[in-house]
C-alpha positions as a LaTeX table, in Angstrom:
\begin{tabular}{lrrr}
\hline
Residue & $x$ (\AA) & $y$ (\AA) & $z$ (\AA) \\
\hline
Unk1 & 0.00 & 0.00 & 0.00 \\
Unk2 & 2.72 & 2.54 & 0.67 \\
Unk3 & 4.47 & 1.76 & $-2.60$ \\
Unk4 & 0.97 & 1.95 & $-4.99$ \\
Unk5 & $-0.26$ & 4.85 & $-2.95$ \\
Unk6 & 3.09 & 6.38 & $-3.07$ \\
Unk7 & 3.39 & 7.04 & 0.70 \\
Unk8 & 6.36 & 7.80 & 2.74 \\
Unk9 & 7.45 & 4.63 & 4.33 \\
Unk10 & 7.72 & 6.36 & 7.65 \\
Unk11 & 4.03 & 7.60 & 7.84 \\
Unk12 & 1.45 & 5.86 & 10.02 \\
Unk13 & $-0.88$ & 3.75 & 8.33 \\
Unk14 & $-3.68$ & 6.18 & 9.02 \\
Unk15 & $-1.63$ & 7.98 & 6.94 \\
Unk16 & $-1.92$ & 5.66 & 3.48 \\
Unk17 & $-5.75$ & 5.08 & 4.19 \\
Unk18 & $-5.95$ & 9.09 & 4.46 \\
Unk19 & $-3.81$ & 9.19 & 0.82 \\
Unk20 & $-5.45$ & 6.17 & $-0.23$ \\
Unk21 & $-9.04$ & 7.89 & 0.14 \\
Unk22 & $-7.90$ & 11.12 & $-0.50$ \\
Unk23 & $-9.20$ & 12.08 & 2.93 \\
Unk24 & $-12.34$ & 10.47 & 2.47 \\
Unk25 & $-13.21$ & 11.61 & $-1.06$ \\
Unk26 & $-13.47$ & 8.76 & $-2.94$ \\
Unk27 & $-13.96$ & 4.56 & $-1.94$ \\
Unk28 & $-15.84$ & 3.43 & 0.29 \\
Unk29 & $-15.31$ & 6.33 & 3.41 \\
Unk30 & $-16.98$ & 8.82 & 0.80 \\
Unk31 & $-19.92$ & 6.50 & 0.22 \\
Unk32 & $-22.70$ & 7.04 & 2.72 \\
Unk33 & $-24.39$ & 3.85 & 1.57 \\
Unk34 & $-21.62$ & 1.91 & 2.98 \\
Unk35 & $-22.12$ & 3.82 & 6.71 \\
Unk36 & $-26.09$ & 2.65 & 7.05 \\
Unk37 & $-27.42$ & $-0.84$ & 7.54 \\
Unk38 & $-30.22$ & $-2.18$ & 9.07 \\
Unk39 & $-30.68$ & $-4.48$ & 12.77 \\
Unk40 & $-33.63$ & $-6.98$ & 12.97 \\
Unk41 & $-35.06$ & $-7.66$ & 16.08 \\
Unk42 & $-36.95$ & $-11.25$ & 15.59 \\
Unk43 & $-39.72$ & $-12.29$ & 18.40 \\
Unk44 & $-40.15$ & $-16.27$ & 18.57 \\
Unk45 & $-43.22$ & $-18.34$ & 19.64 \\
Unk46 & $-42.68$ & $-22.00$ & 19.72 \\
Unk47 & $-39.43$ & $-22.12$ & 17.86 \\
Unk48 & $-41.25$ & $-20.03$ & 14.95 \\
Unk49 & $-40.60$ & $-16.44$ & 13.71 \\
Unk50 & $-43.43$ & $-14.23$ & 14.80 \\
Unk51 & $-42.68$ & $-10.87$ & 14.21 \\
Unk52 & $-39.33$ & $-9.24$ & 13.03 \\
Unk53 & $-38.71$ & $-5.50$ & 12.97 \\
Unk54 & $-35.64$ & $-3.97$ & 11.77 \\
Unk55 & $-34.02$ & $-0.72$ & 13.07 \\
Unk56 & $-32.43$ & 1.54 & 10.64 \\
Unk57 & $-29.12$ & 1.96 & 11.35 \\
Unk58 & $-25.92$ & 4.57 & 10.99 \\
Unk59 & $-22.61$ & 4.50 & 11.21 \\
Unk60 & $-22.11$ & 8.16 & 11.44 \\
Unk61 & $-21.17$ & 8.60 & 7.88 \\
Unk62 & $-19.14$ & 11.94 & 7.66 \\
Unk63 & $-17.90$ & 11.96 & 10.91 \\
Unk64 & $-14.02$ & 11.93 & 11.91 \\
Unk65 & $-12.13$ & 8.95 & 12.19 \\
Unk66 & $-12.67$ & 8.41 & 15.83 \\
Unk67 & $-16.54$ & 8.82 & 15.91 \\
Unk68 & $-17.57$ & 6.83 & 12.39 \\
Unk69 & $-18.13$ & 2.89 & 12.29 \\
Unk70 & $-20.38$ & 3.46 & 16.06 \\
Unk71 & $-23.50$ & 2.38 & 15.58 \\
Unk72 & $-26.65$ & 4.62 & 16.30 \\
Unk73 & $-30.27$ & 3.97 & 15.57 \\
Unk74 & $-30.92$ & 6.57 & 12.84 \\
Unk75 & $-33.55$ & 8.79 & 12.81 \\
Unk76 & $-35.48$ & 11.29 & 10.87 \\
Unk77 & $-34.73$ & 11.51 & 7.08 \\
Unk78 & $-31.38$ & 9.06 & 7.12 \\
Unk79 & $-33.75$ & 6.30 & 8.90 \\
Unk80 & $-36.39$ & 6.82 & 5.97 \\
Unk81 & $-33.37$ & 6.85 & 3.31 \\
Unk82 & $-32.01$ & 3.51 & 4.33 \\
Unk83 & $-35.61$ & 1.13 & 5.03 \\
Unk84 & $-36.61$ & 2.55 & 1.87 \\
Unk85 & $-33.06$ & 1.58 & $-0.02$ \\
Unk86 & $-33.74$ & $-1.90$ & 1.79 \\
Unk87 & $-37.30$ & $-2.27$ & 0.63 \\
Unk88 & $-36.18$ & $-1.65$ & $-3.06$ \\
Unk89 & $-33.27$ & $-4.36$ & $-2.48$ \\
Unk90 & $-35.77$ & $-6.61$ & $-1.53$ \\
Unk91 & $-38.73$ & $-6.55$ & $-3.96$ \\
Unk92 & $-36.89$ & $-8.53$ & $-5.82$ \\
Unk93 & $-37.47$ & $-11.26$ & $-3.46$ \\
Unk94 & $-41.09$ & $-10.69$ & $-2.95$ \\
Unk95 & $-40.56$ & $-8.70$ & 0.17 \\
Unk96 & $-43.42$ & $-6.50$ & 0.75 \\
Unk97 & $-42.41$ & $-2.74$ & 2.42 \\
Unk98 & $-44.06$ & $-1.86$ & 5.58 \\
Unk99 & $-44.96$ & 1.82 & 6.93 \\
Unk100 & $-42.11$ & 3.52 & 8.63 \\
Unk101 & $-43.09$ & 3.99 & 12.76 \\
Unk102 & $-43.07$ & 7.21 & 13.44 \\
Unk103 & $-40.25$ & 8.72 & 15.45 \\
Unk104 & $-39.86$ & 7.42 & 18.73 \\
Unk105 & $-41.95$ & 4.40 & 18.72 \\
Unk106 & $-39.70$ & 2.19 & 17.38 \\
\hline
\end{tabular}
């Protein structure tokens, strides 16, 4: 990495991930897509799946170094962003989209 990204060999290796992502411009730390998921949270009766909710998640996208990759339910617009990007994934595999609770009942 420090010879393709051209890094002095006596910098840190925060260093070549900084040059390597021209502070987070480009791969995967400028992404936001790659910063949300989602959590389910299954309830079981019997041995069978009853009921399965799933919490939008974020991994403070945009944040420095030291904050980012700490998950945090997300809320508001970014919570809305990523069910809806996970709905879309899933038609594909019949999944049907369900409403959105509203903020704070989750």
């Amino acid at each position: 990495s420090y010879e393709q990204f051209r890094v002095d060999p006596d910098e840190t290796p925060s260093g070549v991930f900084r040059s390597r992502t021209d502070d987070d411009r480009r791969s995967f730390p400028a992404d936001r897509r790659f910063w949300q998921t989602v959590v389910p949270v299954c309830g079981f009766s019997g041995g069978e799946l009853t009921s399965m909710q799933l919490l939008p998640v974020s991994l403070r996208h945009g944040q420095k170094p030291y904050r980012r990759g700490r998950p945090c339910l997300a809320e508001g617009e970014e919570a809305e962003e990523i069910l809806s990007r996970f709905w879309r994934l899933s038609e594909a595999l019949g999944a049907e989209p369900a409403q959105v609770p509203a903020e704070g009942s989750a």
